[in-house]
N, C-alpha and C positions, 0 to 999 in steps of 0.2 A: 757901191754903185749908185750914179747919182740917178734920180726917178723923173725922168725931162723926158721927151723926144726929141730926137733928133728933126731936123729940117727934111728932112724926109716925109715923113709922117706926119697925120693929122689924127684927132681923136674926135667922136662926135657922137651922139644921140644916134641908133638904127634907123635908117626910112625902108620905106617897102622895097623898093627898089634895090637893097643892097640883099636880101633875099638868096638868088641867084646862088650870091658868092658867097653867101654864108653857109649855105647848102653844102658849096664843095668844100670849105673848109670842114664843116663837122664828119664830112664823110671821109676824106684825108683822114680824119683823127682817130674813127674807125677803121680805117684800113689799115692802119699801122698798130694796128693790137695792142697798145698799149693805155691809148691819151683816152679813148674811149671805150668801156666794153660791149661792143654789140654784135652778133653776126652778120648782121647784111646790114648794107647801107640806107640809109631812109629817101623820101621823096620830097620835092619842094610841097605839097601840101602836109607836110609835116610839117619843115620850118613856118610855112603860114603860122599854122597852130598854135606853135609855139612864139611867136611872134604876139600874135592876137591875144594870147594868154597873159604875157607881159604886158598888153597895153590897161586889158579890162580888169585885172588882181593889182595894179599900181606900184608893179616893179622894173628899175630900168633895165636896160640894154643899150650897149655900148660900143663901138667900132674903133679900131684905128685903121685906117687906109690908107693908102699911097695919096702922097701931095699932088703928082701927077696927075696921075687916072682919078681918083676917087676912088679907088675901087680897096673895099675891104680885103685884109689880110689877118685881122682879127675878130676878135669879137669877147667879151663878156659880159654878166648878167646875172642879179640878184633873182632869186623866186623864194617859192612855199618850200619849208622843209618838210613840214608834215601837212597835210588838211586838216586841223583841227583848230580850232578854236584856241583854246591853251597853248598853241604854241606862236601864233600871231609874230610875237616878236623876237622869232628865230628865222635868220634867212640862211639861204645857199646860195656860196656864191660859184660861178662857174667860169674858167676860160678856155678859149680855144685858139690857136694859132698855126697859119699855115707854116709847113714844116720849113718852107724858103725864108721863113722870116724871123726864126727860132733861135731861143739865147743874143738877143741883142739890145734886152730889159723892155720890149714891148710887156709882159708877165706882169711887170712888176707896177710900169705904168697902169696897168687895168684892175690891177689890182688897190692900188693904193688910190684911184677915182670912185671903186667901189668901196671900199669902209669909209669915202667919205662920204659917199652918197647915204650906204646904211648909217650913218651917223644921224642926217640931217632928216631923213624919215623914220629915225627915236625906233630902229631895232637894238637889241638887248645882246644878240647872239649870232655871229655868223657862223655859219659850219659850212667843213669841204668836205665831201667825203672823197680817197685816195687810193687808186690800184699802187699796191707797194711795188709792182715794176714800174712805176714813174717814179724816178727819183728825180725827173728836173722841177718837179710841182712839188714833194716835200719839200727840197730844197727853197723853193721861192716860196712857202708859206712860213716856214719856220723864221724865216729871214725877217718877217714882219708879226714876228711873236706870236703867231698863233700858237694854243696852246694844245700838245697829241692827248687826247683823251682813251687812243686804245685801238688795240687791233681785232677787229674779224678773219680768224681760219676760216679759210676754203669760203670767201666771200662769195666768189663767181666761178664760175667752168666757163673759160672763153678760147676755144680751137686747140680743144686738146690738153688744157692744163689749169691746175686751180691756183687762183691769184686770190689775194690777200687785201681786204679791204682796212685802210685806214682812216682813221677820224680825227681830223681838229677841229678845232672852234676858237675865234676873237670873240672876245669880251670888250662891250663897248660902255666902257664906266662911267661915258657922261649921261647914257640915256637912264632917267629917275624915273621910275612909274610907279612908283609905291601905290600911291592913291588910286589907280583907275580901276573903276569897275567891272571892267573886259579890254584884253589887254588887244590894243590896236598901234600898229603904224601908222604914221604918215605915205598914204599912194606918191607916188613919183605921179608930178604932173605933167604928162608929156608935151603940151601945148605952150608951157610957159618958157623962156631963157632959162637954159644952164650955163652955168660959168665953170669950166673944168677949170682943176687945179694945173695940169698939164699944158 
């Protein structure tokens, strides 16, 4: 499947203002027990947070929207794997997508804007971690080599039943850090041009 968008679609840097709609997408993703494990849905001062977090720790976020409207129908986004120091140059990456817009390789588009990005800010490591009842998101990670490193029994208890957490991670073999003293990325500069590959 080829990794374009369609004329439909636009891809772009998050503004505040898309909030809103990113809100119901992750809630969509939660309600459908699968794409997220949470019991109740969150509040738009959550996405703030998280929003705010990705701008001040210097990783992106990402949108594809309708041509039309503007208006978001996806969204993903690098962050912290762990809080630690030692692990700096391991990121998580994450996507979400409204269900009206699902299997039409938007997935794959956000994906493959994201390991370019991790590339260009010299991460070492991406990891997903995966509820083994999604098999649309195994499938779209392994498709672009990620590598499975292993499964967690009885990962989470979500409405009644225990799901299985899986883990891969890309290996990004251009970034060399032998030499640094403490291992840093390059922040996403949000203020400057991006040039997507899309």
């Amino acid at each position: 499947m080829s990794i374009t968008l369609t004329d439909d679609y636009i891809i772009r840097l998050v503004k505040e203002q898309d909030l809103p709609f990113i809100l119901d997408i992750f809630n969509e993703c939660v309600l459908d027990q699968s794409t997220l494990l949470y019991y109740e849905t969150v509040t738009l001062d959550y996405i703030k947070e998280w929003y705010q977090s990705c701008h001040s720790k210097g990783y992106p976020a990402i949108v594809i929207c309708n041509k039309t409207t503007d208006q978001p129908i996806a969204y993903a986004y690098l962050s912290s794997a762990y809080p630690y120091l030692v692990f700096n140059l391991t990121t998580m990456l994450a996507i979400y997508i409204s269900s009206a817009h699902r299997r039409r390789g938007l997935g794959r588009v956000l994906v493959s804007e994201l390991l370019n990005m991790a590339k260009k800010q010299k991460f070492k490591n991406v990891i997903v971690y995966i509820a083994s009842t999604n098999t649309a998101s195994i499938k779209l990670f392994e498709s672009f080599k990620f590598q499975y490193c292993g499964k967690m029994e009885y990962w989470a208890y979500n409405f009644g039943r225990f799901i299985d957490g899986l883990t891969f991670q890309y290996i990004i073999q251009e970034t060399n850090v032998q030499n640094q003293e403490r291992p840093t990325f390059e922040p996403f500069q949000e203020g400057e041009p991006y040039k997507f590959i899309n």
